[in-house]
N, CA, C and O atoms as a GROMACS GRO file, in nm:
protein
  592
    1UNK      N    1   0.083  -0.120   0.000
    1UNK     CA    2   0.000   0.000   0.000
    1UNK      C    3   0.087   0.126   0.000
    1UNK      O    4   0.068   0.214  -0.083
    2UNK      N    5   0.178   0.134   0.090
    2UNK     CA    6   0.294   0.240   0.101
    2UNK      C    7   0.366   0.283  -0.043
    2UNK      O    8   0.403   0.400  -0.056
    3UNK      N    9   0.384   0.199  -0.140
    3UNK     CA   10   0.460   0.145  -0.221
    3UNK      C   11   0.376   0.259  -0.358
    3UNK      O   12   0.426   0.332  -0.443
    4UNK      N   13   0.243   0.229  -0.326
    4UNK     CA   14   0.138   0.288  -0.450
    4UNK      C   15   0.142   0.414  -0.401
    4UNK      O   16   0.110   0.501  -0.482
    5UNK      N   17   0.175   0.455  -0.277
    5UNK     CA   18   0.146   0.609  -0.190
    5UNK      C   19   0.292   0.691  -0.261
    5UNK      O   20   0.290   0.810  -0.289
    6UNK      N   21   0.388   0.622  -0.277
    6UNK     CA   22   0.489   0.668  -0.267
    6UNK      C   23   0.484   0.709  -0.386
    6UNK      O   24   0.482   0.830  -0.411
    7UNK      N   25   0.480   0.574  -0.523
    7UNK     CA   26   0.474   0.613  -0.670
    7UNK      C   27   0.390   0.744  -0.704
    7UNK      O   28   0.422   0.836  -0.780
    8UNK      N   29   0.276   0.727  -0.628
    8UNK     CA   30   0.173   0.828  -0.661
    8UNK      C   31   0.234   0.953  -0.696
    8UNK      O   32   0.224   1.005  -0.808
    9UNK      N   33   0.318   1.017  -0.562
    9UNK     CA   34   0.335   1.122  -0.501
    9UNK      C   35   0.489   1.132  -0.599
    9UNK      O   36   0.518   1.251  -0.607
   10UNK      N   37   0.556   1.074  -0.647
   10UNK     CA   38   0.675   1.043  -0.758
   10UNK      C   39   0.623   1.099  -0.865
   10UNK      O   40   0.676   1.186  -0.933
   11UNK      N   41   0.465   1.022  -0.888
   11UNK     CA   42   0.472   1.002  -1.061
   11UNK      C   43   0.398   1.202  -1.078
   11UNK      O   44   0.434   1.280  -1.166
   12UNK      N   45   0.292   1.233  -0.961
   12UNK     CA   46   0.245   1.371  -0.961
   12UNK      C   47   0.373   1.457  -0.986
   12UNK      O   48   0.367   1.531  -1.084
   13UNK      N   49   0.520   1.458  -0.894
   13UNK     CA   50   0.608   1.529  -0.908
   13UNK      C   51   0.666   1.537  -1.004
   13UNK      O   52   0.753   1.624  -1.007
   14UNK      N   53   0.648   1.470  -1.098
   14UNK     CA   54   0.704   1.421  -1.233
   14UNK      C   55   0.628   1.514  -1.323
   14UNK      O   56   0.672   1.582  -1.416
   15UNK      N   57   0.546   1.508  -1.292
   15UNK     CA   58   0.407   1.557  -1.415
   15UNK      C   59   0.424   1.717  -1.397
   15UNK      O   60   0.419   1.794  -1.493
   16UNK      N   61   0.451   1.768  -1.230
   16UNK     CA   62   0.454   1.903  -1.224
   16UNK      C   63   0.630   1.942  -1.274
   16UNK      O   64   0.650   2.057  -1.313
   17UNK      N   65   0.695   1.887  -1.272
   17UNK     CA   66   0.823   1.918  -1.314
   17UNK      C   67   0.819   1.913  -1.461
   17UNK      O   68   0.865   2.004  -1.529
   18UNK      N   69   0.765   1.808  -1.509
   18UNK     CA   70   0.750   1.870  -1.667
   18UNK      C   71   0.630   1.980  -1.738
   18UNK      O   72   0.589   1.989  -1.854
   19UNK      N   73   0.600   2.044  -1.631
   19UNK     CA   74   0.521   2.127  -1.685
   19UNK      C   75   0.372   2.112  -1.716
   19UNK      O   76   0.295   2.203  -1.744
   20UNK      N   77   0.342   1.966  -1.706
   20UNK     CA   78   0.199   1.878  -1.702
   20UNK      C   79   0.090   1.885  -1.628
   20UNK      O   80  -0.019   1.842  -1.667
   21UNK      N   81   0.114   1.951  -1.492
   21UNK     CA   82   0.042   2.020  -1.391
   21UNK      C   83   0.106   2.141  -1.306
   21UNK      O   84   0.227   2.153  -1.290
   22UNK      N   85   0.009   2.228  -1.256
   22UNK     CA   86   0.113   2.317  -1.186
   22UNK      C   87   0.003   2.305  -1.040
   22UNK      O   88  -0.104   2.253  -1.009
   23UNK      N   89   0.114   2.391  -0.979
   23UNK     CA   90   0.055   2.440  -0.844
   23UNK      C   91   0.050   2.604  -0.805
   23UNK      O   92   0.149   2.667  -0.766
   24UNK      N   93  -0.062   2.652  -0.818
   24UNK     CA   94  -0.144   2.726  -0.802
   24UNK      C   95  -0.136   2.798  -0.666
   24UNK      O   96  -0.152   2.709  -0.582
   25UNK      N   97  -0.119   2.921  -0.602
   25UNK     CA   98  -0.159   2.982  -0.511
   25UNK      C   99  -0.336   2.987  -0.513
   25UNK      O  100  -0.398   3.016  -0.615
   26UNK      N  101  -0.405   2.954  -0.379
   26UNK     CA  102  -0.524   2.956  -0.396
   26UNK      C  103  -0.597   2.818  -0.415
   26UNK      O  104  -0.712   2.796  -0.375
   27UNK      N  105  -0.524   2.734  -0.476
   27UNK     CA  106  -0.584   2.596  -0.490
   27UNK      C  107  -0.604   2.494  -0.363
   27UNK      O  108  -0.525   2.512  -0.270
   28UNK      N  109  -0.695   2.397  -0.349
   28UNK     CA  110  -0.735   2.319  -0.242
   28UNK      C  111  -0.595   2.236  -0.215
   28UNK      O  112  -0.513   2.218  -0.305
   29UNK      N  113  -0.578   2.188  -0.086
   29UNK     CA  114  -0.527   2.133  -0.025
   29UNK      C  115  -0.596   2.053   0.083
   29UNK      O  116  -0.682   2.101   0.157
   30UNK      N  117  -0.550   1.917   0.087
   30UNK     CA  118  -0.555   1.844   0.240
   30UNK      C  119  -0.452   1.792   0.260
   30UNK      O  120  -0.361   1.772   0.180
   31UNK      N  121  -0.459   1.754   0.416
   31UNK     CA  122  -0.394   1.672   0.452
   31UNK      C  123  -0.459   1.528   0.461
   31UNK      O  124  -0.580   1.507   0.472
   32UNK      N  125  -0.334   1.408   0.455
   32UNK     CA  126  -0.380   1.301   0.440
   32UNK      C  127  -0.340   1.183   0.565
   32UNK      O  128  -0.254   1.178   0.653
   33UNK      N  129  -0.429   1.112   0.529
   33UNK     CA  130  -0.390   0.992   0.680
   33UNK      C  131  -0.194   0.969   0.655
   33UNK      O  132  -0.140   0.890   0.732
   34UNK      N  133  -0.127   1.023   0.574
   34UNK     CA  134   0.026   0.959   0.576
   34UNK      C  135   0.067   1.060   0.637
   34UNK      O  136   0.182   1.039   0.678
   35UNK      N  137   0.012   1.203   0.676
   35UNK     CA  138   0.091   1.267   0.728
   35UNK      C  139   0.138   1.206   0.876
   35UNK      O  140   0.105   1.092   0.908
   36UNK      N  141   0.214   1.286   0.957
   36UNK     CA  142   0.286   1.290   1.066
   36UNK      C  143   0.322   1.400   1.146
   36UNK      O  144   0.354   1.496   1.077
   37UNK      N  145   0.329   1.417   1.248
   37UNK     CA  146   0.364   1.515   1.364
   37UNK      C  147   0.468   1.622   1.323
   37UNK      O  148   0.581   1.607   1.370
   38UNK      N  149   0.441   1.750   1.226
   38UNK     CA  150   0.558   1.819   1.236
   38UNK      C  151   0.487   1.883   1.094
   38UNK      O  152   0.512   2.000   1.063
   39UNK      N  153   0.406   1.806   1.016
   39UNK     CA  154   0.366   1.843   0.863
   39UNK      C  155   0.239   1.923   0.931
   39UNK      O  156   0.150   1.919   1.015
   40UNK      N  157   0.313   2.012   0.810
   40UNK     CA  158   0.225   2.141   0.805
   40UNK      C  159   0.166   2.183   0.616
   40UNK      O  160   0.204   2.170   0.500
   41UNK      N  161   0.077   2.225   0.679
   41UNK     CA  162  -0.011   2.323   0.516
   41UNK      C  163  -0.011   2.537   0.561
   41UNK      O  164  -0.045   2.624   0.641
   42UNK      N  165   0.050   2.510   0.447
   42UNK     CA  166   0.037   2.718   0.508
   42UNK      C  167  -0.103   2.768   0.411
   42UNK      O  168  -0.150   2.713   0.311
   43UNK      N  169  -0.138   2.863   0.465
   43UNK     CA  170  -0.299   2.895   0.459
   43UNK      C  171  -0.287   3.045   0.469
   43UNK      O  172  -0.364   3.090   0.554
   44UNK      N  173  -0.221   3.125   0.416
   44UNK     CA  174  -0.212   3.260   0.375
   44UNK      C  175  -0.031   3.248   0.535
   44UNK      O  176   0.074   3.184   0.544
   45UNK      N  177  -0.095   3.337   0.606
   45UNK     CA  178  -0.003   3.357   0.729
   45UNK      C  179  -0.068   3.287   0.821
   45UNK      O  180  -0.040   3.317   0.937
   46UNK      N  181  -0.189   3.158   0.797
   46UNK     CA  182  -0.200   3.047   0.918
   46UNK      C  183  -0.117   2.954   0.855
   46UNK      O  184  -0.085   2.932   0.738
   47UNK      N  185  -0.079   2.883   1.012
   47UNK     CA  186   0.014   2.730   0.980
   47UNK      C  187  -0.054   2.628   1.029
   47UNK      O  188  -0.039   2.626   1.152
   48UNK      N  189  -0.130   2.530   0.985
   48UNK     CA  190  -0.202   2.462   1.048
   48UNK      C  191  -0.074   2.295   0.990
   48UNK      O  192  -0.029   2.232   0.895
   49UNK      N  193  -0.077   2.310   1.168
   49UNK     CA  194   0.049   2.205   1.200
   49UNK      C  195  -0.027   2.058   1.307
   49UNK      O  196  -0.084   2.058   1.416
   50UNK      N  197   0.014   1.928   1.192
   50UNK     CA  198  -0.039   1.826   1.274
   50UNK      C  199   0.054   1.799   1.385
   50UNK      O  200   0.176   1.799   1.368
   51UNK      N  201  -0.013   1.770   1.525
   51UNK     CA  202   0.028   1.757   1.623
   51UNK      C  203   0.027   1.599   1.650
   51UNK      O  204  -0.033   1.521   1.576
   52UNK      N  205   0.091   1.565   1.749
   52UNK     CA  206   0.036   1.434   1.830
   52UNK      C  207  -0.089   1.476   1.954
   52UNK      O  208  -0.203   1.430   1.966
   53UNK      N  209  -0.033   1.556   2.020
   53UNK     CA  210  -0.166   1.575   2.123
   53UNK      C  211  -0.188   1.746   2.144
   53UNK      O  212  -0.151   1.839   2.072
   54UNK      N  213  -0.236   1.746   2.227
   54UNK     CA  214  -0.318   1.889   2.223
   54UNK      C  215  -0.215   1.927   2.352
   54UNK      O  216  -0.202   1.869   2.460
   55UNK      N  217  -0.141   2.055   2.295
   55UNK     CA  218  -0.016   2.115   2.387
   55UNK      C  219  -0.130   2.158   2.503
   55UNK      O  220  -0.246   2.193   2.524
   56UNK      N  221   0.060   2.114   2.582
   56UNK     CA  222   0.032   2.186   2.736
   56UNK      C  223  -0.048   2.322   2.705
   56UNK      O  224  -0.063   2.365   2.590
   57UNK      N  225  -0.105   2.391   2.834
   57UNK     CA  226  -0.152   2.518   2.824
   57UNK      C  227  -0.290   2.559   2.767
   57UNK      O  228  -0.329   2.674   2.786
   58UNK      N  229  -0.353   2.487   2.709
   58UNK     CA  230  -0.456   2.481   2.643
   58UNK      C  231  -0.608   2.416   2.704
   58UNK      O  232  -0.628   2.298   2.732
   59UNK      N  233  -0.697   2.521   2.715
   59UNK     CA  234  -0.835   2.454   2.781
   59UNK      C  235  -0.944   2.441   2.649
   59UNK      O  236  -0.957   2.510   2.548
   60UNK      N  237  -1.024   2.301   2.706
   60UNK     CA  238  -1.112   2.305   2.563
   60UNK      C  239  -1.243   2.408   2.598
   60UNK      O  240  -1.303   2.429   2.703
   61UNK      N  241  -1.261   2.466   2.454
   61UNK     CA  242  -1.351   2.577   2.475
   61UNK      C  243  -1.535   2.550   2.471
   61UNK      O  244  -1.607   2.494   2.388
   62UNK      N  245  -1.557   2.605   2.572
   62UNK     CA  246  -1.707   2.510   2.613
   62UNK      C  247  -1.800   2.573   2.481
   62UNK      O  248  -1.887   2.496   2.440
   63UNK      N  249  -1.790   2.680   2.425
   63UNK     CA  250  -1.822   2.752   2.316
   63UNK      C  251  -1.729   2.760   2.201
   63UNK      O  252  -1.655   2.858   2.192
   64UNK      N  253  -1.725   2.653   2.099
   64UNK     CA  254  -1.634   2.711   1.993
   64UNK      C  255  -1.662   2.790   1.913
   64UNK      O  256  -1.784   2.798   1.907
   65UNK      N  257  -1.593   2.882   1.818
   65UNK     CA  258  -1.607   2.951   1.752
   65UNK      C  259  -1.547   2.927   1.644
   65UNK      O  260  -1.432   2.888   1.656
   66UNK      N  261  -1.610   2.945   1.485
   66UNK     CA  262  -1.561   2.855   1.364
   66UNK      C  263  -1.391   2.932   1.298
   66UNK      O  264  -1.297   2.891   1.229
   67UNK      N  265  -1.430   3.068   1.374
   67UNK     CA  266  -1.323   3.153   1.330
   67UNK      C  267  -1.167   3.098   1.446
   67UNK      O  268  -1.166   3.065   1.564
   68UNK      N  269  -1.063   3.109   1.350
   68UNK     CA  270  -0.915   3.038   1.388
   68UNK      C  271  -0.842   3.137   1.408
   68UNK      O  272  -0.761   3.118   1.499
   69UNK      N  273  -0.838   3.221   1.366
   69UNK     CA  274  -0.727   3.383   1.403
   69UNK      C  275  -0.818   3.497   1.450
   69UNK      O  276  -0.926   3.517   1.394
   70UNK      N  277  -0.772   3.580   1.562
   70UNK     CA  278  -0.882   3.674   1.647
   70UNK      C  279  -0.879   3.723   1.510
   70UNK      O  280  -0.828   3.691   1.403
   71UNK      N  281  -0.966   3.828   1.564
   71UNK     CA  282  -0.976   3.983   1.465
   71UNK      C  283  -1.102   3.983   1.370
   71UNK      O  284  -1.177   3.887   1.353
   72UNK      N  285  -1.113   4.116   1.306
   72UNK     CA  286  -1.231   4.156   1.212
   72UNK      C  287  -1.188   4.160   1.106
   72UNK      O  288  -1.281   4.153   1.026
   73UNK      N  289  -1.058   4.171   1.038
   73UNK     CA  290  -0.992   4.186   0.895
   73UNK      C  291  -1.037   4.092   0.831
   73UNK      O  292  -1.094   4.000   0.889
   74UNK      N  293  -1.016   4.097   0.658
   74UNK     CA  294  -1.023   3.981   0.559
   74UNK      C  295  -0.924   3.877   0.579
   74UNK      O  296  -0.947   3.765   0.533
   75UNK      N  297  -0.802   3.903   0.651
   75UNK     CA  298  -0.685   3.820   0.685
   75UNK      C  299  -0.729   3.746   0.781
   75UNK      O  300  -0.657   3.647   0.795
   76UNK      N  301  -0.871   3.754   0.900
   76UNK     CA  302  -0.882   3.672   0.984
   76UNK      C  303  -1.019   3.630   0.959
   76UNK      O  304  -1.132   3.622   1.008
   77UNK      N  305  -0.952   3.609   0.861
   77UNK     CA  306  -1.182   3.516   0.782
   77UNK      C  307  -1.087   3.340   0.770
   77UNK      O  308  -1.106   3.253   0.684
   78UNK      N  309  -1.005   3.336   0.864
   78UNK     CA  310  -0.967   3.172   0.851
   78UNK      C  311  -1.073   3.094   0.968
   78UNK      O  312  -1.075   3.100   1.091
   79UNK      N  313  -1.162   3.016   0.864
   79UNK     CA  314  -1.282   2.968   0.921
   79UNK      C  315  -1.286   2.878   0.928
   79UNK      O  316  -1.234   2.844   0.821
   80UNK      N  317  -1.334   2.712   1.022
   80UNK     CA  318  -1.402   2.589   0.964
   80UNK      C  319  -1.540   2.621   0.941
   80UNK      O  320  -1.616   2.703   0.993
   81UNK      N  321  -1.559   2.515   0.828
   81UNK     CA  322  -1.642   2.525   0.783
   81UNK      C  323  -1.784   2.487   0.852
   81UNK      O  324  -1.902   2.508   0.822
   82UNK      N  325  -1.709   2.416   0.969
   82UNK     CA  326  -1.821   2.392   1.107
   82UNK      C  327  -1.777   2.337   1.204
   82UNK      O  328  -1.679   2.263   1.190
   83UNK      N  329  -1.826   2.353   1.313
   83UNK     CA  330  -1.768   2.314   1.423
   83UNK      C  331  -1.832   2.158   1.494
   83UNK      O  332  -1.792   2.120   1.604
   84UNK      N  333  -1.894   2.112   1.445
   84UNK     CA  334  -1.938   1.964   1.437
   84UNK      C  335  -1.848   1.861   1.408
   84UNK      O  336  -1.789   1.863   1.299
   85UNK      N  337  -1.825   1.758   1.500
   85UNK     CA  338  -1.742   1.670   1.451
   85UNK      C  339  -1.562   1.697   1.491
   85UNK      O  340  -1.472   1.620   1.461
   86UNK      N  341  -1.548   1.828   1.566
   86UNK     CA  342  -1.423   1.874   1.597
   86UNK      C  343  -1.413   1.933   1.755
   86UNK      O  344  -1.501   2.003   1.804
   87UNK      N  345  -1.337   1.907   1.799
   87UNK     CA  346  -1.322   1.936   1.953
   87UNK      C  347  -1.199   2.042   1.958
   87UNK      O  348  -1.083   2.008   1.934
   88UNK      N  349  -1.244   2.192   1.994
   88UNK     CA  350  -1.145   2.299   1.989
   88UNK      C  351  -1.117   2.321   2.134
   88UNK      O  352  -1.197   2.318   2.227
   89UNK      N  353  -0.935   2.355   2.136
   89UNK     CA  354  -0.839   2.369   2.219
   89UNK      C  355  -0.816   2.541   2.234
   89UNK      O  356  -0.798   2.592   2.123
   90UNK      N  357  -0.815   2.619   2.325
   90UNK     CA  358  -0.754   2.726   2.243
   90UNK      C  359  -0.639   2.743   2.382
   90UNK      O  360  -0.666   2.673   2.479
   91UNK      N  361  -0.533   2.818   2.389
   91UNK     CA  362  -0.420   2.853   2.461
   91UNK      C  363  -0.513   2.908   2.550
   91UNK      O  364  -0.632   2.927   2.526
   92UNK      N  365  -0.438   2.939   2.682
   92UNK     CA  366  -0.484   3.002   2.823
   92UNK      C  367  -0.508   3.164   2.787
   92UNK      O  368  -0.596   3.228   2.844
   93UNK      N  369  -0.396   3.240   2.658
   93UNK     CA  370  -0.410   3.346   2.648
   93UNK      C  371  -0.404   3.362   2.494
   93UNK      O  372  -0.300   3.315   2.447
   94UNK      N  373  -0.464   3.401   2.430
   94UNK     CA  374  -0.518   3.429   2.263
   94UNK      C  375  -0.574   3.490   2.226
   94UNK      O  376  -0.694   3.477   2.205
   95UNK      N  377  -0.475   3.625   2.193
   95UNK     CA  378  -0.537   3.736   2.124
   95UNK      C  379  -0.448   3.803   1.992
   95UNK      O  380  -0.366   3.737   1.928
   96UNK      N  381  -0.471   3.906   1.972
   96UNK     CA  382  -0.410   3.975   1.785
   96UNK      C  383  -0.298   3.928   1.852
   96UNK      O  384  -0.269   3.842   1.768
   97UNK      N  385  -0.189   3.913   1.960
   97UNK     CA  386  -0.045   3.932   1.910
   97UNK      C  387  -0.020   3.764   1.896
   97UNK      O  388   0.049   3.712   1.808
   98UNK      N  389  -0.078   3.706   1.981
   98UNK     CA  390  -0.063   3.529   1.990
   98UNK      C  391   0.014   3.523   1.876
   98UNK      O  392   0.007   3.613   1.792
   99UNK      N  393   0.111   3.396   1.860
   99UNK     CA  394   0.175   3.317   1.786
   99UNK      C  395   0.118   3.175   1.761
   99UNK      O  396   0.122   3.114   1.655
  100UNK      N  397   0.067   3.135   1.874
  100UNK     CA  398  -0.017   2.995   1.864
  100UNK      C  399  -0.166   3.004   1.914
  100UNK      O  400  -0.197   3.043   2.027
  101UNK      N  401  -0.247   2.966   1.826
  101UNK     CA  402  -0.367   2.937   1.807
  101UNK      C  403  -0.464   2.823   1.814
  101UNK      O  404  -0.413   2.714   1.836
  102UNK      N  405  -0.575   2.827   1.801
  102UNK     CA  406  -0.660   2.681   1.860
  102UNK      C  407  -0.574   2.555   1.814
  102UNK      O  408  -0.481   2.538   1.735
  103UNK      N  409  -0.649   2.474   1.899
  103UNK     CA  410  -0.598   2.342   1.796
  103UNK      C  411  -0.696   2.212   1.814
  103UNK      O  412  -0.742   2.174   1.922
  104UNK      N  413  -0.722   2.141   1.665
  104UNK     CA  414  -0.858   2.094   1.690
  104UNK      C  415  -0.815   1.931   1.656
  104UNK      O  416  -0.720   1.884   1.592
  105UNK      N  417  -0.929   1.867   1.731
  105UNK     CA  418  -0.938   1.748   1.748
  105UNK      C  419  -1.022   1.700   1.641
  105UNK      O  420  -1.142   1.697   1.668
  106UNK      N  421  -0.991   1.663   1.534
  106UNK     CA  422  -1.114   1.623   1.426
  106UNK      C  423  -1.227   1.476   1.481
  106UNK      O  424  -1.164   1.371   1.470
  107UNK      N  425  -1.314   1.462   1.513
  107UNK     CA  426  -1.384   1.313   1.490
  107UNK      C  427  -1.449   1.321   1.327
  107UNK      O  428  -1.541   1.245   1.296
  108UNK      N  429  -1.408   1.394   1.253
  108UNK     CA  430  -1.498   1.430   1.129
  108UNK      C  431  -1.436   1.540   1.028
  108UNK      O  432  -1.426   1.660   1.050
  109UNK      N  433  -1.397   1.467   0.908
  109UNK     CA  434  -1.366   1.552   0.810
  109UNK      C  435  -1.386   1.718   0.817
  109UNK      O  436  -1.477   1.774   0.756
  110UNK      N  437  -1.325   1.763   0.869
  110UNK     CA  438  -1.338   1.910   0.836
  110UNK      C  439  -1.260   2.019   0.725
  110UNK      O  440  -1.168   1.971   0.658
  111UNK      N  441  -1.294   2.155   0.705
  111UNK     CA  442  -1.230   2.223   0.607
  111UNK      C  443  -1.158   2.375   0.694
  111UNK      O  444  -1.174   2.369   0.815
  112UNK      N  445  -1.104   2.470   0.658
  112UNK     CA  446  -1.071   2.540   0.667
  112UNK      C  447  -1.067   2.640   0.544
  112UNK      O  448  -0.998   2.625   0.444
  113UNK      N  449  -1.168   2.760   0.576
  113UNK     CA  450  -1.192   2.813   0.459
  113UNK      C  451  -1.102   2.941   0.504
  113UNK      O  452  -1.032   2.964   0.602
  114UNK      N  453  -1.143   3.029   0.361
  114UNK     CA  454  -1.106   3.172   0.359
  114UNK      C  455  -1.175   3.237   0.211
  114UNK      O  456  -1.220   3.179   0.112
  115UNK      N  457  -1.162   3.365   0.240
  115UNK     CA  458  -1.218   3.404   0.101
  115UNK      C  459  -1.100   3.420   0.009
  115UNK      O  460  -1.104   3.406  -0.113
  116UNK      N  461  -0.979   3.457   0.091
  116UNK     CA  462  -0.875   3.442  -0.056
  116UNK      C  463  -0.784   3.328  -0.061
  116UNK      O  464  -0.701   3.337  -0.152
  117UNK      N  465  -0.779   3.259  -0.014
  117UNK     CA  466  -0.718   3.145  -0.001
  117UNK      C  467  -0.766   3.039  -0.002
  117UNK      O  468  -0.880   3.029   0.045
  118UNK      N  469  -0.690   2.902  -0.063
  118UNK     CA  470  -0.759   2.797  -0.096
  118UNK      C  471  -0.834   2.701   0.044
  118UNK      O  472  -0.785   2.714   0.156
  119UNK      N  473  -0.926   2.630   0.026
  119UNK     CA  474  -0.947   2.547   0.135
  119UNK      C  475  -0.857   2.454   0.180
  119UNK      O  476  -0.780   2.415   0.092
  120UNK      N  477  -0.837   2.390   0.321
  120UNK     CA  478  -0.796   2.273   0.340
  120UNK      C  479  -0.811   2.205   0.450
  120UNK      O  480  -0.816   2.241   0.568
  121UNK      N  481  -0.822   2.052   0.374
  121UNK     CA  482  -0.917   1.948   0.400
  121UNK      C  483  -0.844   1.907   0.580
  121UNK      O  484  -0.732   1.933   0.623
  122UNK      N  485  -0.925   1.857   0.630
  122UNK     CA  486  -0.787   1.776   0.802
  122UNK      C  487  -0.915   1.686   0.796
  122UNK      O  488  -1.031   1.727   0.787
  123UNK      N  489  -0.869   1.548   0.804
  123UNK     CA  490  -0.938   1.436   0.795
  123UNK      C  491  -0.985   1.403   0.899
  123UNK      O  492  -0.898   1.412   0.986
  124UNK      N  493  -1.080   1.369   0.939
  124UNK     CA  494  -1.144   1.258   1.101
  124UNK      C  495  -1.013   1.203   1.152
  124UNK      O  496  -0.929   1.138   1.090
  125UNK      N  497  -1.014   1.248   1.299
  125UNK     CA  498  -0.867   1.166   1.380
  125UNK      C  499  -0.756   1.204   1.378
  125UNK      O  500  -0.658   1.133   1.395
  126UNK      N  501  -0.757   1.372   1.346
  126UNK     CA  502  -0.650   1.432   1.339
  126UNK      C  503  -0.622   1.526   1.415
  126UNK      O  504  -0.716   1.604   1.435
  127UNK      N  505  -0.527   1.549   1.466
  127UNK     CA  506  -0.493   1.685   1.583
  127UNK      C  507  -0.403   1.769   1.508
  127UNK      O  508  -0.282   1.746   1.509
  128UNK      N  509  -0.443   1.844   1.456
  128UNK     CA  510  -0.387   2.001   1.364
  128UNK      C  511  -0.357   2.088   1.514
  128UNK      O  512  -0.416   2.060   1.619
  129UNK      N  513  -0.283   2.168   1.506
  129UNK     CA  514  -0.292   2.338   1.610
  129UNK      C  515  -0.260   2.455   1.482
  129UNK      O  516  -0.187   2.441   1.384
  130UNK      N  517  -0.313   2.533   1.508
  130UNK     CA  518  -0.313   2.627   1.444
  130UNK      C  519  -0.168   2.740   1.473
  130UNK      O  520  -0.110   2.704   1.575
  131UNK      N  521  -0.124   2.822   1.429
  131UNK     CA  522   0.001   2.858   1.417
  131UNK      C  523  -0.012   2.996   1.317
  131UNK      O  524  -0.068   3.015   1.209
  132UNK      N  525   0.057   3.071   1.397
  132UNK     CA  526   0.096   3.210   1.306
  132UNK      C  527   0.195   3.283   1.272
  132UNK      O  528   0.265   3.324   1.365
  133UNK      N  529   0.230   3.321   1.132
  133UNK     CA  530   0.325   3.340   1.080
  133UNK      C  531   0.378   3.453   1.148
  133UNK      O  532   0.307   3.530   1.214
  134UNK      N  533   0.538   3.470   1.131
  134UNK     CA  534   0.607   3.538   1.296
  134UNK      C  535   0.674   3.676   1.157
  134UNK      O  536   0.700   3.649   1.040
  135UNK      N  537   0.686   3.794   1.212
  135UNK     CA  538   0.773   3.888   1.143
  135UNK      C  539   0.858   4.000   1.258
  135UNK      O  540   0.800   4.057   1.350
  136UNK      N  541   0.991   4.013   1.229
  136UNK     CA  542   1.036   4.040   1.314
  136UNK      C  543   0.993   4.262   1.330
  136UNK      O  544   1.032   4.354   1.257
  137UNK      N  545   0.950   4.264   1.391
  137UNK     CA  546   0.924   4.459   1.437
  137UNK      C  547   1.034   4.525   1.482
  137UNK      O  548   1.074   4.524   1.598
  138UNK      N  549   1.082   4.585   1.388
  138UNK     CA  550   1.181   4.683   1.400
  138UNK      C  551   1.171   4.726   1.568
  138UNK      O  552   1.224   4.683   1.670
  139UNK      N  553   1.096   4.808   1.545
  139UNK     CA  554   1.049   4.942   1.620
  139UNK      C  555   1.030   4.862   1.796
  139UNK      O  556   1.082   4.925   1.888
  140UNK      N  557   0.977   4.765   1.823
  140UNK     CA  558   0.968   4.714   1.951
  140UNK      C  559   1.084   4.594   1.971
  140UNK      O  560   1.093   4.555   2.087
  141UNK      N  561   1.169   4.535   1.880
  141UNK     CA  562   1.251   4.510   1.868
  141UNK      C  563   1.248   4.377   1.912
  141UNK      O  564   1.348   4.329   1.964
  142UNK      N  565   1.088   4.278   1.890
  142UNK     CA  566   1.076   4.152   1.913
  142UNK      C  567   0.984   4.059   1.816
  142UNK      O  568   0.938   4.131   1.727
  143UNK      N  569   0.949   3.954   1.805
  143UNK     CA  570   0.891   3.898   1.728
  143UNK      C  571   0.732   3.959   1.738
  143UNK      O  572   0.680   3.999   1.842
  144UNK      N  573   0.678   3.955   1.627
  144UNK     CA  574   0.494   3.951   1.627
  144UNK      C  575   0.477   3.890   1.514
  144UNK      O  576   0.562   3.851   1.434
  145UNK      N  577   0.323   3.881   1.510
  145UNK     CA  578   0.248   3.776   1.438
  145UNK      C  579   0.212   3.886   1.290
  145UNK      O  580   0.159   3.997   1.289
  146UNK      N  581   0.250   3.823   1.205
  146UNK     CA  582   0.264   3.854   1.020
  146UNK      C  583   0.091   3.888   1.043
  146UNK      O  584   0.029   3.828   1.130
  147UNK      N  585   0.028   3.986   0.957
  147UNK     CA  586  -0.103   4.008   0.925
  147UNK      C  587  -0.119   3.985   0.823
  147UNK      O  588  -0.028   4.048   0.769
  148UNK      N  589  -0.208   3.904   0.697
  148UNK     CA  590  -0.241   3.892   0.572
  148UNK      C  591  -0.284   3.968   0.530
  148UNK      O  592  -0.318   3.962   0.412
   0.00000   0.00000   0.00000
């Protein structure tokens, strides 16, 4: 089975190296049951990173909310597409400057939308955390979180 996973993912790289398919900013993405603890999908300036378990520090939220990055901007329209079927984590403290963000327990295929960015898929039985892209600020002279 590994063997057909592997060719697959060979014979696709093949096809995009000769020019036969491309890859697209904006196009769908999932992740798949082969991933592993450390693989990530980037989602404008979200990093939605599969975990093994749901980090220290984190209480599950008795109210989830479908939205994944605080805020009112078009950059924080990173949404699931529902909150059914997923058990959300969020950090003790999570707000605009956070670096790390919810992190969800799938029992059920879920998506992650946006309006400018492509969807992506996290399969039933998966522990994703959410993650935000870091830019260094001159002016205060420490890390903060990238805005889309």
């Amino acid at each position: 089975m590994k063997a057909i996973t592997i060719d697959h993912i060979q014979s696709h790289a093949e096809r995009i190296a000769a020019g036969q398919e491309s890859v697209k900013p904006g196009m769908p993405l999932a992740f798949t049951t082969a991933c592993s603890p450390g693989d990530a999908i980037r989602q404008g300036d979200l990093y939605l990173v599969v975990v093994d378990k749901v980090p220290s520090g984190y209480v599950k939220a008795t109210r989830p909310s479908k939205q994944l990055v605080p805020g009112n901007t078009e950059g924080a329209k990173h949404c699931l597409d529902a909150t059914a079927g997923v058990k959300v984590y969020l950090p003790e403290k999570w707000d605009a400057e956070s670096l790390e963000g919810p992190c969800l327990v799938t029992t059920k295929e879920r998506k992650v939308l946006h309006p400018v960015h492509g969807p992506v898929t996290i399969p039933a039985g998966m522990t994703v955390q959410c993650r935000y892209q870091r830019e260094w600020d001159k002016e205060l002279a420490k890390q903060r979180r990238a805005r889309d």
